[in-house]
C-alpha positions in Angstrom: -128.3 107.7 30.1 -126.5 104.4 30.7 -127.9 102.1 33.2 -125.6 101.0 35.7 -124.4 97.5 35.5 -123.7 94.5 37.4 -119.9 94.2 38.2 -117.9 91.8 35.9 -115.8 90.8 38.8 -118.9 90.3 41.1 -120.7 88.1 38.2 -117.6 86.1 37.2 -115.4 85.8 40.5 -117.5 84.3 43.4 -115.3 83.3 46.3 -116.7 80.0 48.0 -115.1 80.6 51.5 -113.3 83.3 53.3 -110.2 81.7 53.3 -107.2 84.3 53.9 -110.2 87.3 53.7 -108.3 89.9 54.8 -104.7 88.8 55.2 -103.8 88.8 51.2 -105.2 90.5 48.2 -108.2 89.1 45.5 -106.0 87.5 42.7 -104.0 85.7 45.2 -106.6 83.8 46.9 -108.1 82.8 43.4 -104.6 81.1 42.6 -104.8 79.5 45.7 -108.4 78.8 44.8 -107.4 77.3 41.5 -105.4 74.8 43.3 -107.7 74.2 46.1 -106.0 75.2 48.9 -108.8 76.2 51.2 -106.9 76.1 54.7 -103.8 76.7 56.2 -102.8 72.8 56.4 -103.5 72.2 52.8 -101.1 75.8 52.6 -98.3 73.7 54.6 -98.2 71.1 52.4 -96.4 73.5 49.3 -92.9 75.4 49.5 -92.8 78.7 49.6 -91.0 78.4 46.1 -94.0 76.7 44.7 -96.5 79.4 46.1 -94.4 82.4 45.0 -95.0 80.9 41.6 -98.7 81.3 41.8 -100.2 84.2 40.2 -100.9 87.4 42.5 -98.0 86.4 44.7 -95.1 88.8 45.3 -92.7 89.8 48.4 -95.4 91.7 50.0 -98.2 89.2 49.4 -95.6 86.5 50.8 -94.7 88.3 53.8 -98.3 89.0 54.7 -99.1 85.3 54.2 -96.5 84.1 55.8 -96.7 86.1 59.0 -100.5 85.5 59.5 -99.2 81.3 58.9 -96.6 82.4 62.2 -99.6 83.5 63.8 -101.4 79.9 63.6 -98.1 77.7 64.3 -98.3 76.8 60.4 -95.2 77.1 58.2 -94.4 76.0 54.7 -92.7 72.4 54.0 -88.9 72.8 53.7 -87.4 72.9 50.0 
């Protein structure tokens, strides 16, 4: 019988931080990753337009993100 093995996402996907844990999905955060947005000030500095370009992110990602940045009195810069 097959042994069970280690998960590729596991091996090859290791978040740093918690950033957004919780509030939007996996692939998301790693395009935010990518780009090193770790917090939600470095978040403020892009337009939403910019960020809905990002791999992972959709309406429902973008609503979820952006009512968890009302939450904290952050918002994205104007267009």
């Amino acid at each position: 019988m097959a042994k069970c093995l280690t998960s590729i996402c596991v091996v090859n996907h290791v978040v740093e931080n918690d950033f957004l844990r919780g509030v939007i999905a996996m692939p998301a955060r790693r395009a935010l990753g990518k780009e090193k947005i770790d917090s939600l000030e470095k978040l403020s500095d892009y337009s939403e337009k910019e960020i809905m370009q990002m791999h992972g992110f959709g309406k429902n990602t973008m609503e979820k993100l952006k009512n968890y940045m009302k939450e904290n009195n952050v918002s994205f810069k104007e267009n």
